[in-house]
C-alpha positions in Angstrom: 17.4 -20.7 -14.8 19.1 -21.9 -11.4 18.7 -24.7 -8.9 19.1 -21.8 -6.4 21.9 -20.0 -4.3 24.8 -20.4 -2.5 22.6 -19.6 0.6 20.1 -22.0 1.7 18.1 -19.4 2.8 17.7 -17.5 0.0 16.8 -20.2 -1.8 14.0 -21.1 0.5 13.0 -17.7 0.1 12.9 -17.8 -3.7 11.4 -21.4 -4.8 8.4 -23.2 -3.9 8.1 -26.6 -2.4 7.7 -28.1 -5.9 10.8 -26.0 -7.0 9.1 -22.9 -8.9 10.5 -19.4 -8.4 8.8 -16.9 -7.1 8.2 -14.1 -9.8 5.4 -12.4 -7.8 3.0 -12.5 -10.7 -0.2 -13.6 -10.5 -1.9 -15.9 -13.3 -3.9 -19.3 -14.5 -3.4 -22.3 -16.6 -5.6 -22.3 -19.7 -7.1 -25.8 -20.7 -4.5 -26.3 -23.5 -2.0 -25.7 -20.7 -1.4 -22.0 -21.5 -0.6 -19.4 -18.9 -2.5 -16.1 -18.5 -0.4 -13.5 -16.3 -3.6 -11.8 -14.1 -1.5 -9.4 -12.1 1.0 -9.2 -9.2 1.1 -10.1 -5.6 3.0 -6.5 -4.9 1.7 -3.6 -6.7 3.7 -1.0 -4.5 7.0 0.5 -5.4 8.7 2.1 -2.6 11.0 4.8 -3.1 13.1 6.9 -0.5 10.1 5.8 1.7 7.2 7.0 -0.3 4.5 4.4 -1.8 3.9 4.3 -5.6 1.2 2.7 -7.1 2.5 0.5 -10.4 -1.3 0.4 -11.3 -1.8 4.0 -11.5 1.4 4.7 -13.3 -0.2 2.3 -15.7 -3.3 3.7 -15.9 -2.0 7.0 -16.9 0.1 5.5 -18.9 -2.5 3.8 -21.1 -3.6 7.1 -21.7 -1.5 8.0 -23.9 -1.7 7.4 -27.8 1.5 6.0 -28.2 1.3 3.4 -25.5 -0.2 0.0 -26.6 0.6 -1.4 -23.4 2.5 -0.8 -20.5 3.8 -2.4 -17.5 5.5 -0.8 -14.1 8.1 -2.6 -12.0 10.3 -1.6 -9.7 14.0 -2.0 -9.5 16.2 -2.5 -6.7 18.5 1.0 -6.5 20.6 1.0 -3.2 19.8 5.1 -2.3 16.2 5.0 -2.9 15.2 1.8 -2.4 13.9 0.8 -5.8 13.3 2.7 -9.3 9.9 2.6 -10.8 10.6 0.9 -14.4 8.1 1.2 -17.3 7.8 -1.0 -19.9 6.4 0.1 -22.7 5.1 -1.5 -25.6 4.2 1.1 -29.0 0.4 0.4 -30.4 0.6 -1.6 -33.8 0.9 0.5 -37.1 2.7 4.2 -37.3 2.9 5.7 -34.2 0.6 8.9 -33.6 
């Protein structure tokens, strides 16, 4: 990982007061000090101005037999505005 930018900024931007970066996911410590992503602070993607929901991308996702699990980001893309990513993770054993 870094200590932060060139731009002070930025790296105010990116870190907490304790010096954590800011991922933008949402979770909780376990007792045995084990952390359990919950979900994300942003769950828009938006693209060449039009709002799309990660979550339902998901959701649909899921669906599908050969999806064990599934998570939607979005990438930066300089025309649009950002890509909407799936990760996708095959269900154990053959595939459907």
């Amino acid at each position: 990982m870094c200590r932060g930018y060139l731009d002070p900024g930025q790296t105010a931007e990116a870190f907490d007061e304790e010096g954590f970066l800011r991922t933008g996911d949402l979770g909780r410590l376990t007792e045995t000090g084990h952390l359990v992503l919950t979900g994300r602070l942003k769950d828009v993607i938006i693209r060449k101005g039009e709002n799309i929901s990660a979550q339902e991308i998901e959701d649909l996702l899921h669906r599908h037999p050969a999806v064990g699990d599934v998570a939607v980001i979005g990438l930066p893309d300089a025309g649009r505005g950002e890509l909407v990513c799936a990760v996708v993770e095959q269900p154990p054993g053959p595939c459907p």
